[in-house]
N, C-alpha and C positions, 0 to 999 in steps of 0.2 A: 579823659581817654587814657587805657595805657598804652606803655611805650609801644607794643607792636601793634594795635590799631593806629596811632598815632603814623609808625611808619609805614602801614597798609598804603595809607592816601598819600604819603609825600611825595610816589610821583607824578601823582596827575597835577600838584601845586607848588612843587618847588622852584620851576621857573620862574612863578610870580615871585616868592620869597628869597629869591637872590637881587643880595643889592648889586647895580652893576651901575658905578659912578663915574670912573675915572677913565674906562676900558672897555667899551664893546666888547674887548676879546677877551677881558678879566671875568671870570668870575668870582664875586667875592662871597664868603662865607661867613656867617657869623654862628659863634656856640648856642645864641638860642636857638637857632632854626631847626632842631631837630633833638630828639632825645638818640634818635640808632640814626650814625651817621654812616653806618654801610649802606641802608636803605637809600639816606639821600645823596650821598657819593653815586651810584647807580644811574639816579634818577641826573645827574651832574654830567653824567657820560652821555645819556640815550642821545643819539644823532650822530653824535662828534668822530664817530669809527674811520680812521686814516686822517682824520686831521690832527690839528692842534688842540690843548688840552692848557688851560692855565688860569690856574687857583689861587687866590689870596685869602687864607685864613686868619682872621680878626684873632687878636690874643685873647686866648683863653682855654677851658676843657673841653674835649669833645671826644666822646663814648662810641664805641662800637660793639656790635653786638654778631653774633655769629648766625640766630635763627632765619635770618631773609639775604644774609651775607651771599652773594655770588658763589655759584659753586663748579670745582673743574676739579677731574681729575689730574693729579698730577706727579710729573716722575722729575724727583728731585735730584742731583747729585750728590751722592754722602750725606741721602737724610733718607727718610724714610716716605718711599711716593704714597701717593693715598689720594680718597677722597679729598680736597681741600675747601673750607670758604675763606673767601678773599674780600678785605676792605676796603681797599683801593685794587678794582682789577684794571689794570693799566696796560692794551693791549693793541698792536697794533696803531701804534699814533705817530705822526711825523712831531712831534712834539710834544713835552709835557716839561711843565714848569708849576711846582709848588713853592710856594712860599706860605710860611709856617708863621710867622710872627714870635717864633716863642710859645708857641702855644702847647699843650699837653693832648697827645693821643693816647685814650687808654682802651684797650684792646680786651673783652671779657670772652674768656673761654679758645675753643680752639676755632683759632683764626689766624689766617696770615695777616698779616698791617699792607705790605706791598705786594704785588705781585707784576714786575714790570715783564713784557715779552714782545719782541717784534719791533721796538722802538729806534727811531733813527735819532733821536734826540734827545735829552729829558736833563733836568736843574731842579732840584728839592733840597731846599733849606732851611734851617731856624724852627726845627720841632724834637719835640721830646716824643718818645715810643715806649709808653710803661704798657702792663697786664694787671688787669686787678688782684691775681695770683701767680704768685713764682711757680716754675715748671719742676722745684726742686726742695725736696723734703729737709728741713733742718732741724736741729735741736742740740742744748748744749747737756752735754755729760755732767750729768751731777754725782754719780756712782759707780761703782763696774765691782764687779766678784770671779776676781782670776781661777777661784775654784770651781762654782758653779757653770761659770761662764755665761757672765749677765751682765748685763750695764743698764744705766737709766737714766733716759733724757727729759731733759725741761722742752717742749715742742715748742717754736718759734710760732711766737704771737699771728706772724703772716700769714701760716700753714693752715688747711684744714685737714682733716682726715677724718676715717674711723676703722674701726675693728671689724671685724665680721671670721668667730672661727679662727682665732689666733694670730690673724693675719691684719697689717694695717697696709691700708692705701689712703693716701692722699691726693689730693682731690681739688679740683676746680669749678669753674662755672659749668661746664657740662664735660668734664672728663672725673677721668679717676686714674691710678698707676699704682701698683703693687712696687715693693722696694725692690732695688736691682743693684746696679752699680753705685757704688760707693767711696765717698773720703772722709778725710777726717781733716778739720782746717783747724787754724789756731783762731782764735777768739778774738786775742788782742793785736795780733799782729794781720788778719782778716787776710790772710795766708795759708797756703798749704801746709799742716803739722809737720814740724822735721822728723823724715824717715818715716813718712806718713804710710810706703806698703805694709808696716810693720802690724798695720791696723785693718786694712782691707779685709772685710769678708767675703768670702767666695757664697752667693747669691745662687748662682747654680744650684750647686749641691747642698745647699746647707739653707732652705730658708730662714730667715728668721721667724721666731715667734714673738707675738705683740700681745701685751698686756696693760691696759691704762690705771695704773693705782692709786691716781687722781685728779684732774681735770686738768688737763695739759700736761702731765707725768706719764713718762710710757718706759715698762719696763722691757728689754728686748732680752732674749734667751738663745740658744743654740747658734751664738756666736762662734766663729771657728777661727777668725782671726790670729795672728802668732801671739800677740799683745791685746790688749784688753783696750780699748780708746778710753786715755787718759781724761780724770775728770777736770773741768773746765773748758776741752775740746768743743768741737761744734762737730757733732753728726751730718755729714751731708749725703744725701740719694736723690740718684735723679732719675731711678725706674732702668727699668728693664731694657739691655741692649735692643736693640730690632724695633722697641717703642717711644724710645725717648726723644725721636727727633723729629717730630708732627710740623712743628710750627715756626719756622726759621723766621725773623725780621723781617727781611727784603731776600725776595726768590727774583733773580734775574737772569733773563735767558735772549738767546738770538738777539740782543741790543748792541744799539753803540753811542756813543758820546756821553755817558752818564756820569755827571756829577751831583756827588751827595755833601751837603756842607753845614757846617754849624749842628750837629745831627746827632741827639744822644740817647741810646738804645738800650735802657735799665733790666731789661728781662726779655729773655726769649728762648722758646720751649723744641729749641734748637741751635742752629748756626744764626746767631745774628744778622749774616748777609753770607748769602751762597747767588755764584757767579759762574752759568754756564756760556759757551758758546758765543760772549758777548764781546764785545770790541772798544776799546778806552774807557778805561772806567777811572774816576777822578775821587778816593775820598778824600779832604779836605776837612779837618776837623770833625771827623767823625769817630764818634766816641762811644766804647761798649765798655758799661761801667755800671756801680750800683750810685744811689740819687745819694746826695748829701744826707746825711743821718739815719740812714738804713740800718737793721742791724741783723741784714741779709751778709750772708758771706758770698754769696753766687749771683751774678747777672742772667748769663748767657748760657745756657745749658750744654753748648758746644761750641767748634771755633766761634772768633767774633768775623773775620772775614776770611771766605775761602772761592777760591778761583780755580775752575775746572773747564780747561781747554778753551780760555779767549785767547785775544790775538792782540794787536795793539802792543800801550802801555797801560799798566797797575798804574796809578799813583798812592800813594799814602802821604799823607803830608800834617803833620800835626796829629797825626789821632792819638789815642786814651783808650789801651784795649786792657781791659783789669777785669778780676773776678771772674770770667772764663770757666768751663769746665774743659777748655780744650785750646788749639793752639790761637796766635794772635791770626797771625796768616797764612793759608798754604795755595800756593802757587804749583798749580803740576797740568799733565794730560792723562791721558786714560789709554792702558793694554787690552788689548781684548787677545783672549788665548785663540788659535787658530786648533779647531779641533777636525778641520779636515780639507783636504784641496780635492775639490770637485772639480775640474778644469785643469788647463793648462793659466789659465786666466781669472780663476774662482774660488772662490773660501769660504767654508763656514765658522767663524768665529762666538766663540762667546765672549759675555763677561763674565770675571768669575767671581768678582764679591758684589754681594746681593744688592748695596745701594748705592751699585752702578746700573742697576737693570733700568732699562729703556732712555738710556741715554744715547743722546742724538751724538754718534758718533762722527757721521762724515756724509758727503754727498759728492755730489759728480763734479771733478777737476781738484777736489782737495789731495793734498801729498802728502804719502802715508811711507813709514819706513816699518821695514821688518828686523825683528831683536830675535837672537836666543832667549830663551829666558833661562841657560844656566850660566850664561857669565855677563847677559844682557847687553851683549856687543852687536853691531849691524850687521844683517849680513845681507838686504836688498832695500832701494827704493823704486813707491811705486807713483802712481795715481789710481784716483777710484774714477770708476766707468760710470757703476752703478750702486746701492747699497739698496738689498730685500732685507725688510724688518721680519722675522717670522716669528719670533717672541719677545716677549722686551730683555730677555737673556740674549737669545741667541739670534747671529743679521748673517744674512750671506752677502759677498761681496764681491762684483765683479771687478776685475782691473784693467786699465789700458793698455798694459804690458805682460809680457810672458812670466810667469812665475820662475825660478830657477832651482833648480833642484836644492840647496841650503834649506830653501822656505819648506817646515816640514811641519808636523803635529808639535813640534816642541820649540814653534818659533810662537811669537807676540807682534802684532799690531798697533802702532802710534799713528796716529793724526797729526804730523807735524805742520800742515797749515793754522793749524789751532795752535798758538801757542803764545804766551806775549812774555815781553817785558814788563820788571818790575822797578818801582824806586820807590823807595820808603825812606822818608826822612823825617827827623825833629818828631817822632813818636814814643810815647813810652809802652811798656808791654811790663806786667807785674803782676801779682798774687792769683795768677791763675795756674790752673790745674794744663799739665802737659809742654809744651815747647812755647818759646816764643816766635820763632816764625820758621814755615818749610816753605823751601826752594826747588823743584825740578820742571826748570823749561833751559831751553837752548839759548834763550833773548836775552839780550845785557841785562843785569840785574844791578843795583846798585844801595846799598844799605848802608846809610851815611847820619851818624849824629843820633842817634838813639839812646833809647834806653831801656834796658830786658834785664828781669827780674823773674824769671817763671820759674817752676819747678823741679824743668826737665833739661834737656839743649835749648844753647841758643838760637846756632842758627844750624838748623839743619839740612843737607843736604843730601839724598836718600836716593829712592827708583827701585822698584822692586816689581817682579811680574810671578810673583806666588805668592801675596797675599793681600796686600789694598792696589795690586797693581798701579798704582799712581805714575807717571810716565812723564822724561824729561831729561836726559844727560844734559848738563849745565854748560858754557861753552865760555860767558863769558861774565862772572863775578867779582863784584866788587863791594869791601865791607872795613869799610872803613869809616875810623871817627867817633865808635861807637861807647859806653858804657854798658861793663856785663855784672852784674852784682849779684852776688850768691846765689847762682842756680843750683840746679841740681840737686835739690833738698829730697828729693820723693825715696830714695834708697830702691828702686824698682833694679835698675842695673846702672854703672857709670853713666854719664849722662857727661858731655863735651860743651865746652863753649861754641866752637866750631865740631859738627861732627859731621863728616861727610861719609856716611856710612852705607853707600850702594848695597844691596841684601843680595852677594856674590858668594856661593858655597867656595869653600878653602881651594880642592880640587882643581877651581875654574879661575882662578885669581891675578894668574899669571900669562891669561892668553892674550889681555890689552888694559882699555883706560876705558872707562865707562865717561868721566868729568872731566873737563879740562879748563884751564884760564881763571883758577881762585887767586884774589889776592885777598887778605887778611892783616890789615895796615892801622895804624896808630889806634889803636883801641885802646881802651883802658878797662881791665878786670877784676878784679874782687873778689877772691873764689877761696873756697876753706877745701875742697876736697880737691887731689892734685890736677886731674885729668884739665888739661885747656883744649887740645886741639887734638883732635881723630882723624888722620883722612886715610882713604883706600881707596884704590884706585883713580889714581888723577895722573893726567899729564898736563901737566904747571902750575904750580903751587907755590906763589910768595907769602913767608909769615915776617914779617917783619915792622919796626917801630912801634913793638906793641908794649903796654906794660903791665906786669903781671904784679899782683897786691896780695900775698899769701893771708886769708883774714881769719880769725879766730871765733867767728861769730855762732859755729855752730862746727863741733866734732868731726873730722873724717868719718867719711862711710867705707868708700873706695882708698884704701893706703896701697902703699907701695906701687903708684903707677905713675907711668913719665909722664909730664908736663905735655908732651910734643910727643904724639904718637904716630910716624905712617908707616903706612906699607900697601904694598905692590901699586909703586906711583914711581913718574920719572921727572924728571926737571923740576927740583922743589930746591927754592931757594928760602934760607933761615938766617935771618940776618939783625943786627943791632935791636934786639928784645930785649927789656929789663924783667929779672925776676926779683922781688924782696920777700923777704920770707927764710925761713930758719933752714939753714942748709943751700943747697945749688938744686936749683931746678936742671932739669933730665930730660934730652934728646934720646928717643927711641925710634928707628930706621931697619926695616925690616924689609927685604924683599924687593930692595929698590934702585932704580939707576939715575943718574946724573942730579947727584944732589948736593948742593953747596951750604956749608954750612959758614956762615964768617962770624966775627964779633958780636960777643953779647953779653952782658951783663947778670950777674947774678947763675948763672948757667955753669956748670961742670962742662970742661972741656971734651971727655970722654962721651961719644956716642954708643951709644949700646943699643944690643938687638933682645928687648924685652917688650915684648906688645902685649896690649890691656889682653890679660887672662880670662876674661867676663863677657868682652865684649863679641857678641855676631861671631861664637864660633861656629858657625853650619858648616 
C-alpha cells in the first residue's frame, strides 16, 4: 500500500494497533504502526475531547505528513495566521502528557508539530522536533565581482530550489519561497558575519537575479548591498517578510500549566514556540539549536520562544537557544490604537501591525490601562464590560467605567490582566541573528546566571505604541549573575548590553518614567565596542558589581561612546563597577535627577553629558 492509502484506513484500526500494557490510561505508541503519524495521531484523539490525553512513544522515527493533517484556520501572534495543518492538534483537554523516549519527530512540509489550545494541563518530554527541509535558503560564497555586482554561491547540500525567469525559490515538501530577507553568517565561527548590515541586500527594491552555472553553483546579480559578501561567508534567506513565518514549533494559546522538558527543536519555518494568552508555562531544558553535525547555520527561522500577553510565571530553566534568525525570548503585551470613542463607555480600537490581527485581546472583567502613545505614560485604568470582534484588525470595546476625557484618538490600549512574570536561569543564548532576550511586562522578572552571545542587545527592554506596539512598562527587574560576551557585532546601530530603550520622541521625554525598579548586578562582560548600558526613562536604576572586560576580538563599529549612557531617568544609583581596558571607561548623564554615582574602578571620575549620537533620536 502507499503511505496515504495506508493512512486512509488507520482510523478505523488503530485502536487494535496500540499496545496498551502497563496503563489503561497509556497509550503507547510504537514507529512501526504507521507511516503518516498525523493520520494516526487523529485517530489517537477521536473520543478523548475535554479529558485526559497520555502517550508513551517507544524510541525511535516517526514521520508526519501534512496531506490528511488536521486543518484550522489560525491567527497566530507575531507570525503569519493562515490556513494551518496540525500534527498533534491538542485541543481542549484537561490533560495531556507526552512522553517522547528520545525519539525523533520529523515534520515534512508545511505543518505545525504542536498545536496546544484550551488546555488546563499538559507535560511533553524527551523528543527531538526536526523538518525534512530547512525553512531557510543557504549557500557559501565562493566569488563576488565588486564591479559587476555579482557574487556566487556553493547551495547547501540541504536546500532545494530552482530557477524559473531569473528568479530562484526554494523549496520544500509542498511549499516554495522566492528570496527576501537576508544575512550573511560566518562559516566557521556558525555566527553572525562581523558588521554583517554591511552585506544586507535590500530584497524590496532590488530583486536579485539567479543564474545556476552548474549543478549547485548559483550566480546571483543586482546585488545592492554596500559590500560585496565576502567569499567563504554563508548566504542566508529566509523569504519574504509577511511569508516567512507559516510554521512555528509549538503554537500555544488559552493554556495553563505547560511544561515542556528535555525538548530539542532543530528547525522551524517560524518562532520555534509562540505563547499567547496562556498561564505558567515551564521550559525546562528546552532547546532551539541546530543537531550535532549539521552544516546548517540556522535552526529556527525566528524567535526560538516568544510570549504575548500570558499571566503567571515564564520559566526558563536550562535552555540552548542558538542559530536563531531572531531573539532568544520576548516577553511583552499588545497596544491596540484607539481610533475612535463611541460612548462615554466605548472604543473602537485597532491593531496596527498586521501580525497582531485577530488577536484575542481581552474579555469581560480583564483590566486594561490607557497610554499616550507620545511619551507612553498612563493616563486612565479601566475594565472591559464587553469586547465586539468586527474584524480581525479592528474590536469595539465596551468598558465598566466612564471614559475621561485624557482618553482620546491619540491614546493606546493594554490588557494588563495578561501579563506574567519571567525567570530565566542557567541558559545560554548565542550565534543567532537579533537580541538575546526582550522584556516588557510589569511582573518580577529575574535573569540570573546566563549566557548571551547574540548579535544585537543583550537584554533589552523597549514599549513602543507606533510600531510593533509590544506593551509592558517593567516595574520590577532583576539581572543579575550573568555573562555578556561580544555582542553587538551586526553594525545595524549601537546595540547595548543593557538597553532600555522605550521608543519616546525627544519632545515627550521629560513628562515622566515610562520603567522603573532595574537592577543590573555582578554581571560579567566582554564587549569590544564601548557602549554597555543605555537606559531612558526609568525611575530606579542600580548598575553596580559589575565587570566590564574591554576585548579585542573584533574592531569598534560604534567609537567614541560612554560606557554608561542615561537619560531622562531619576534615582539611578552607579556603584563599585570594574572597567579593564585601555583608558577609563565614561559616565554619561543626561537629563536627569537624583543620581548617585560612588566608587568604581577603572572609570574616569568626570561625568559628562555626551549621549549615544546614533541612538533613537525621533
Amino acid at each position: 500500500m502507499s503511505r496515504l492509502k495506508i493512512a486512509a484506513y488507520l482510523p478505523l484500526i488503530l485502536f487494535f494497533s496500540c499496545k496498551q500494557v502497563k496503563n489503561d490510561d497509556v497509550i503507547y505508541v510504537r514507529a512501526s504502526q504507521a507511516e503518516d503519524f498525523s493520520v494516526f495521531i487523529q485517530g489517537l484523539l477521536m473520543g478523548r475531547e475535554g479529558g485526559k490525553v497520555q502517550m508513551e512513544f517507544e524510541k525511535g522515527t516517526y514521520h508526519f505528513y501534512p496531506e490528511q493533517a488536521v486543518e484550522k484556520y489560525m491567527e497566530i501572534s507575531n507570525n503569519d495566521n493562515g490556513d494551518k495543518k496540525l500534527a498533534f492538534p491538542l485541543f481542549d483537554y484537561s490533560k495531556v502528557e507526552i512522553e517522547g523516549n528520545g525519539s525523533d519527530f520529523i515534520f515534512h512540509g508545511g505543518i505545525i508539530p504542536f498545536g496546544l489550545s484550551g488546555l488546563e494541563c499538559a507535560h511533553m518530554k524527551n523528543f527531538n522536533v526536526w523538518w525534512d527541509q530547512p525553512f531557510t535558503f543557504e549557500g557559501e560564497v565562493i566569488a563576488n565581482d565588486s564591479v559587476q555586482r555579482t557574487f556566487t554561491i556553493k547551495v547547501s547540500k540541504e536546500n532545494q530550489y530552482e530557477i524559473i525567469d531569473n528568479e530562484l525559490l526554494f523549496k520544500g515538501y509542498d511549499w516554495k519561497l522566492k528570496l527576501g530577507e537576508n544575512i550573511v553568517y560566518n562559516k566557521e565561527l556558525k555566527r553572525p558575519y562581523y558588521y554583517t548590515a554591511k552585506y544586507e541586500h535590500n530584497w524590496h527594491n532590488y530583486p536579485l537575479k539567479a543564474e545556476e552555472t552548474s549543478a549547485g553553483v548559483v550566480q546571483f546579480s543586482n546585488f545592492n548591498g554596500a559590500e560585496m559578501p565576502p567569499a567563504g561567508s554563508v548566504w542566508v534567506d529566509k523569504g519574504p517578510h509577511g511569508q516567512n513565518r507559516r510554521y512555528p514549533g509549538f503554537s500555544i494559546k488559552d493554556s495553563k500549566n505547560v511544561v515542556l522538558e528535555n525538548i530539542n527543536v532543530y528547525a522551524s519555518g517560524a518562532m520555534a514556540l509562540i505563547a499567547e494568552k496562556s498561564e505558567d508555562i515551564t521550559l525546562k531544558n528546552f532547546n532551539v539549536k541546530l543537531p550535532e553535525g549539521s552544516s546548517r547555520m540556522i535552526g529556527a527561522s525566528a524567535d526560538a520562544t516568544h510570549f504575548v500577553n500570558c499571566k503567571g510565571l515564564i520559566t526558563l530553566q536550562g535552555c540552548q537557544f542558538e542559530n536563531m534568525l531572531d531573539d532568544a525570548t520576548n516577553v511583552h503585551g499588545t497596544y491596540m490604537a484607539v481610533d475612535e470613542i463611541l460612548s462615554g463607555k466605548k472604543i473602537r480600537c485597532s491593531f496596527m501591525h498586521y501580525q497582531q490581527n485577530g488577536f484575542d485581546f481581552g474579555s469581560r472583567g480583564d483590566k486594561v490601562r490607557f497610554i499616550s502613545r507620545t511619551d507612553l505614560l498612563p493616563v486612565q485604568n479601566n475594565v472591559i464590560a464587553e469586547v465586539l470582534k468586527i474584524s480581525d484588525k479592528t474590536y469595539e470595546i465596551t468598558l465598566m467605567n466612564e471614559l475621561g476625557p485624557e482618553v482620546t484618538v491619540f491614546s493606546a490600549i493594554e490588557n494588563t490582566t495578561y501579563m506574567a512574570g519571567l525567570k530565566m536561569a542557567n541558559c545560554t543564548v548565542k550565534q543567532n541573528r537579533a537580541r538575546s532576550i526582550l522584556i516588557s511586562t510589569p511582573r518580577k522578572v529575574e535573569v540570573l546566571h546566563n549566557y548571551f552571545s547574540s548579535m544585537m542587545a543583550g537584554v533589552r527592554i523597549c514599549g513602543d505604541a507606533n510600531y510593533w506596539f509590544e506593551s509592558g512598562a517593567v516595574r520590577e527587574v532583576v539581572i543579575r549573575g550573568n555573562t555578556f560576551e561580544d555582542l553587538a557585532i551586526g553594525g545595524h546601530n549601537p546595540q547595548a548590553i543593557l538597553q532600555i530603550d522605550p521608543i519616546i520622541g525627544k519632545e515627550y521625554r521629560n513628562n515622566g518614567y515610562f520603567h522603573r525598579n532595574i537592577v543590573f548586578e555582578e554581571n560579567t562582560i566582554k564587549a569590544f565596542d564601548p557602549l554597555i548600558i543605555y537606559a531612558l526613562s526609568v525611575d530606579g536604576l542600580i548598575i553596580r558589581n559589575n565587570t566590564i572586560i574591554k576585548t579585542n576580538t573584533y574592531h569598534e563599529i560604534f567609537s567614541g561612546l560612554s560606557q554608561i549612557d542615561i537619560q531622562n531617568s531619576k534615582s539611578v544609583i552607579i556603584e563599585n563597577n570594574v572597567y579593564n581596558g585601555k583608558g577609563l571607561a565614561q559616565i554619561s548623564i543626561k537629563d536627569c535627577e537624583d543620581v548617585s554615582v560612588g566608587d568604581q574602578a577603572g572609570f574616569s571620575t568626570n561625568i559628562v553629558e555626551m549621549p549615544n549620537k546614533y541612538f533613537y533620536q525621533n
